[in-house]
N, C-alpha and C positions, 0 to 999 in steps of 0.2 A: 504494500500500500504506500503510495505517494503522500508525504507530508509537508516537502520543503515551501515554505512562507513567505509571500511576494511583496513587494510593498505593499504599506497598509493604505485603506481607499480615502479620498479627500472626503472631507468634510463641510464643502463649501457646499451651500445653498444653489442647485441647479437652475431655480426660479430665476437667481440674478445674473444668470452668467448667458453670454449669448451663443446660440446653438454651434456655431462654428465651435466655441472651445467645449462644451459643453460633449460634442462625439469624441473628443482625440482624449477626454481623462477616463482613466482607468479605475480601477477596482480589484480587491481582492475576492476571489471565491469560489467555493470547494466543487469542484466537479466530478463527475461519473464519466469514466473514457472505456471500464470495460471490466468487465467481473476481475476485482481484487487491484483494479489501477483507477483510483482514486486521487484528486491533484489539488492543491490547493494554490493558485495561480491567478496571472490578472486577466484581467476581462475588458472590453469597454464597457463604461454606465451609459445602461440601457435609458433607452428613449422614447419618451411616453408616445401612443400613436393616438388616431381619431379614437372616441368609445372608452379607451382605458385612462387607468391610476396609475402612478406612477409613484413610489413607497420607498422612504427610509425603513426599511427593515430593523427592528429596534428589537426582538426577540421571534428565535426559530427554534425552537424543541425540536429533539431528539424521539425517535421511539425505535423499535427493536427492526421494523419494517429498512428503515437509514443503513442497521448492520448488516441485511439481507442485501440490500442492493449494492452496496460498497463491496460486498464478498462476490457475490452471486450473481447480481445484474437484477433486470425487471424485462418481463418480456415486452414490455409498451415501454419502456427508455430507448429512446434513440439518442447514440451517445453524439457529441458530447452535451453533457445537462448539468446544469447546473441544482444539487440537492435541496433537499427541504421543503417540506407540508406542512409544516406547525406554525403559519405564518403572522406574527402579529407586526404593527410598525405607523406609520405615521404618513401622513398623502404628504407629501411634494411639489405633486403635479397633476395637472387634470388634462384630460387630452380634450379636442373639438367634439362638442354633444354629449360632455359628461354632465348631467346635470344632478346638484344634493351635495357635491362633495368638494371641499374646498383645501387647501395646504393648510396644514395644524390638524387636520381631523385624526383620531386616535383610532385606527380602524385592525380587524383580525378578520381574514381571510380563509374562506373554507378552504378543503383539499379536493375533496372529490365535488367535480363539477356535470350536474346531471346538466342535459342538451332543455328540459324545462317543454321539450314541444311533445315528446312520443307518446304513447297512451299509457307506459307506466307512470312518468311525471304527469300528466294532463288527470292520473288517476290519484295522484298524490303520492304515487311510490317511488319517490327519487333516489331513492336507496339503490334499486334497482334497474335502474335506467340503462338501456343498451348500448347508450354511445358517451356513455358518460369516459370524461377525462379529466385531468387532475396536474393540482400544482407540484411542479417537482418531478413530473414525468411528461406528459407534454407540453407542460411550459415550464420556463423556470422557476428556479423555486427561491428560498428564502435562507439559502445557506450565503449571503451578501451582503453587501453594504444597502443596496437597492434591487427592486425587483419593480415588474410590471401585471401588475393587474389586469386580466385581460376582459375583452368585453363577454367573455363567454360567462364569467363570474358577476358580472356586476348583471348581466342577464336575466339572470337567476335569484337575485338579491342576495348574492351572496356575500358582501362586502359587508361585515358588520362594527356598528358604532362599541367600541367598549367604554362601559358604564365609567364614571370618574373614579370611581374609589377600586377600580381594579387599573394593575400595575400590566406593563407589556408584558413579563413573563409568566404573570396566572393569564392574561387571554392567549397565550400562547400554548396553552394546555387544553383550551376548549376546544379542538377540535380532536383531539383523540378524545375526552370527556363527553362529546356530541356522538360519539360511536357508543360509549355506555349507554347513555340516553337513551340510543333507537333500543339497541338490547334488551334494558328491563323495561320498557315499553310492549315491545313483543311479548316479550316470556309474563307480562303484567304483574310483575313486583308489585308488591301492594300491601295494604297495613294488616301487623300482622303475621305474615308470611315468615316461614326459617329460611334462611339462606346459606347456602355454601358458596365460598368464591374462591375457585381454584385458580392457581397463580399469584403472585405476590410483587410482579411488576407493578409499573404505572398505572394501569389497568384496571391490574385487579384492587390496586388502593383504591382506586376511581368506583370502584365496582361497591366496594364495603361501602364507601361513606353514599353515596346514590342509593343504595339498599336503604338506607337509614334514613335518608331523607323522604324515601317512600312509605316509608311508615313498618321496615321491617324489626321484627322483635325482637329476633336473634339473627348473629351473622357470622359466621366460620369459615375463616381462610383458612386454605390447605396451602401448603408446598412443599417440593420433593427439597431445594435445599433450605438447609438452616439456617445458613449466615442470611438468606434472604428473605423468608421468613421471619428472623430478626429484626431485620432492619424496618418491614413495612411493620411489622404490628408494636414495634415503638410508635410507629406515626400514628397509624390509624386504630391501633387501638379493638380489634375484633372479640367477639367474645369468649371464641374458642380459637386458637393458633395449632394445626398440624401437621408436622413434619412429617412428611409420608414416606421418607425414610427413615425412620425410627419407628412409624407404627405403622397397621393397616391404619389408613383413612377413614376406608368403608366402615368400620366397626368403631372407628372415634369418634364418627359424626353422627351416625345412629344411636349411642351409645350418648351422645350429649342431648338427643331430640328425641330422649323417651323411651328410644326403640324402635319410633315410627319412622325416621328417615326425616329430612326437606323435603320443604313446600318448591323449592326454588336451588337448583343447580345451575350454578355458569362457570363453564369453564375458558376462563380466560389465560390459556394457556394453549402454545401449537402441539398438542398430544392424545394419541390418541387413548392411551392409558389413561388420560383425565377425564377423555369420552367416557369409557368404556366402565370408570369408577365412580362417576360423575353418577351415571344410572344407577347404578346399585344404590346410593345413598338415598334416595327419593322413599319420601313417601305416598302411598295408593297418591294418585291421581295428581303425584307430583309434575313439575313443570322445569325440562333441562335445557338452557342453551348453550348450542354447540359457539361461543366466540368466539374464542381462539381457531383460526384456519390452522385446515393440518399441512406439512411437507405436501410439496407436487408429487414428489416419487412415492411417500405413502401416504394416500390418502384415505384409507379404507380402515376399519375397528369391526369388531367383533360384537356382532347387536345380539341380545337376548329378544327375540322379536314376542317369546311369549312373556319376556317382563313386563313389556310395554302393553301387550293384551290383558291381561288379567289383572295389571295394576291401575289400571288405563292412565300410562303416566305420554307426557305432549312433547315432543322432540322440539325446538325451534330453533334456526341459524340467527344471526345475524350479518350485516354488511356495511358499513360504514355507518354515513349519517348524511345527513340533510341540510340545505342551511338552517330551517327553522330551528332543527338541533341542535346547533351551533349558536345560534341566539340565544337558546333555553341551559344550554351550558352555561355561556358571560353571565344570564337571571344569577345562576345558581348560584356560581361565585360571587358574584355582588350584593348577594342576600344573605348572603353567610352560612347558607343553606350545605355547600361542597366545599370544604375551603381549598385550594389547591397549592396556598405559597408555599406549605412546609414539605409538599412533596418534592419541591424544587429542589434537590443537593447540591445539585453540581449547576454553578452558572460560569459559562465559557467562553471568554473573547473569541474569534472568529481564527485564529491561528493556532488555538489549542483544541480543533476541532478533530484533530486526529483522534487526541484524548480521550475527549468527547465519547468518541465512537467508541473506544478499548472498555469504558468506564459502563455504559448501555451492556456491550458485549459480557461483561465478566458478571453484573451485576452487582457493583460495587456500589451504584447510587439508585435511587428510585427516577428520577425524573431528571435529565441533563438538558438546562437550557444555552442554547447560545445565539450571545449578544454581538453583532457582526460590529 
């Protein structure tokens, strides 16, 4: 992986400089050239067109999706690209026929961007949308000093205002928070309800305190390691914590819920074993979502098809999120309702983004933001 550091990008106000200089400056920022060559190099500052934003980039979160592509690629990256979905930062600039949005406005940025016309958006399921495309894969993203908003986002209403009393680097967290959202939306988290949250990433912190806010009674994190499992349930605090290498899970969380199992399984983790234990924990007519996506090369788990018949317990996926999601996250944060600044560990100038990535990778921190 490529980490050598280029000059760092101006910080002159593009508004007052005239277009002639304004193409020849540069910038620092981390690019995608091809599974496992990763660069952090200069670029020129992009240039706002008709339709779009044009963004000081002032926080870009990290999630485990960043270590996939830097390792592995993305089959919809065409290189080279410039990284980052977690985009929050500040307008700039506004192109010809941008209207609502002015330089100073504090704005966070969805990642996946539905097309807003096919009949799964026209039916409200933008989740799902067939031509949907996304910040940081085909367009750039927010691993920068600047970035451009395209009109396909602002289309969509996907340009959103963050509240004053939240900070760039919590709305930089709503939009993986806007994926929880859809999740126990689906699987309808509800007052009441036990839940298990398998995983102990960002995530699954996301996952706990969301539970909580929905009105769950009880909430148990699982995870296979310990040190990371440590580390989130200092934060977040769950009511049961299980290392599911030191115990069965299945038998610690049934064994904590009476004997009957969860109302509410999400397995926010890429595993199929988390599937596969995720179901056993459920109680009769319990309700499991699969979140975490498995490996492309294995995608496949081992179902009980007569658990699910005679328990009559409700399988549900999830897929991203929506802008409205993404709206309903900023709420969350700004009501005090999700807090998300302590999940924050690590925050990373835009040079020690290799870091960044090693830190995501190992599980060393929960949440790695970086400030370009």
């Amino acid at each position: 992986m490529s980490g050598a550091a280029g000059p760092s990008a101006s910080t002159a106000d593009p508004t007052t400089t005239s277009p002639d200089v304004t193409r020849r400056r540069t910038m620092n920022v981390f690019r995608f050239y091809a599974p496992g060559d990763v660069r952090l190099e200069d670029a020129p500052e992009p240039q706002v067109g008709p339709g779009e934003v044009k963004l000081r980039v002032r926080a870009c979160s990290m999630c485990g999706t960043d270590v996939k592509i830097s390792t592995a690629g993305h089959q919809r990256i065409v290189p080279p690209r410039i990284m980052g979905h977690e985009i929050a930062g500040e307008v700039v600039e506004v192109g010809d026929g941008v209207e609502g949005w002015v330089p100073g406005d504090r704005v966070q940025v969805i990642a996946a961007i539905p097309c807003g016309t096919c009949d799964f958006c026209t039916a409200g399921a933008m989740t799902i949308c067939p031509n949907q495309v996304s910040m940081g894969y085909d367009f750039e993203g927010g691993f920068a000093p600047y970035t451009i908003v395209p009109q396909q986002v602002l289309a969509v209403d996907g340009l959103n205002r963050i509240p004053e009393n939240v900070s760039f680097a919590e709305a930089s967290v709503a939009e993986p928070f806007a994926c929880a959202i859809n999740a126990q939306e689906i699987v309808d988290v509800h007052e009441g309800d036990d839940v298990v949250v398998v995983g102990s990433g960002p995530i699954g912190c996301l996952h706990v305190r969301l539970a909580r806010a929905r009105g769950a009674k009880r909430v148990v994190l699982v995870e296979l390691s310990r040190s990371r499992l440590d580390l989130a349930s200092a934060v977040v605090n769950p009511d049961l914590a299980v290392c599911s290498a030191e115990e069965d899970p299945v038998e610690a969380v049934k064994a904590f819920f009476d004997g009957k199992g969860a109302t509410v399984v999400i397995t926010a983790a890429a595993s199929g074993a988390a599937q596969e234990q995720g179901l056993l924990m459920l109680a009769p007519q319990g309700r499991i979502s699969f979140f975490g996506g498995l490996p492309k090369d294995k995608p496949t788990i081992t179902l009980d098809s007569n658990l699910v018949h005679y328990k009559e317990l409700t399988i549900v996926g999830a897929n991203g999120s929506s802008p409205a999601h993404n709206r309903q996250a900023l709420a969350y944060i700004a009501d005090g309702s999700v807090p998300v600044a302590d999940l924050i560990t690590h925050r990373l100038p835009l040079d020690q983004i290799v870091e960044g990535i090693e830190i995501v990778r190992s599980g060393a921190g929960i949440k790695v933001t970086v400030e370009p």
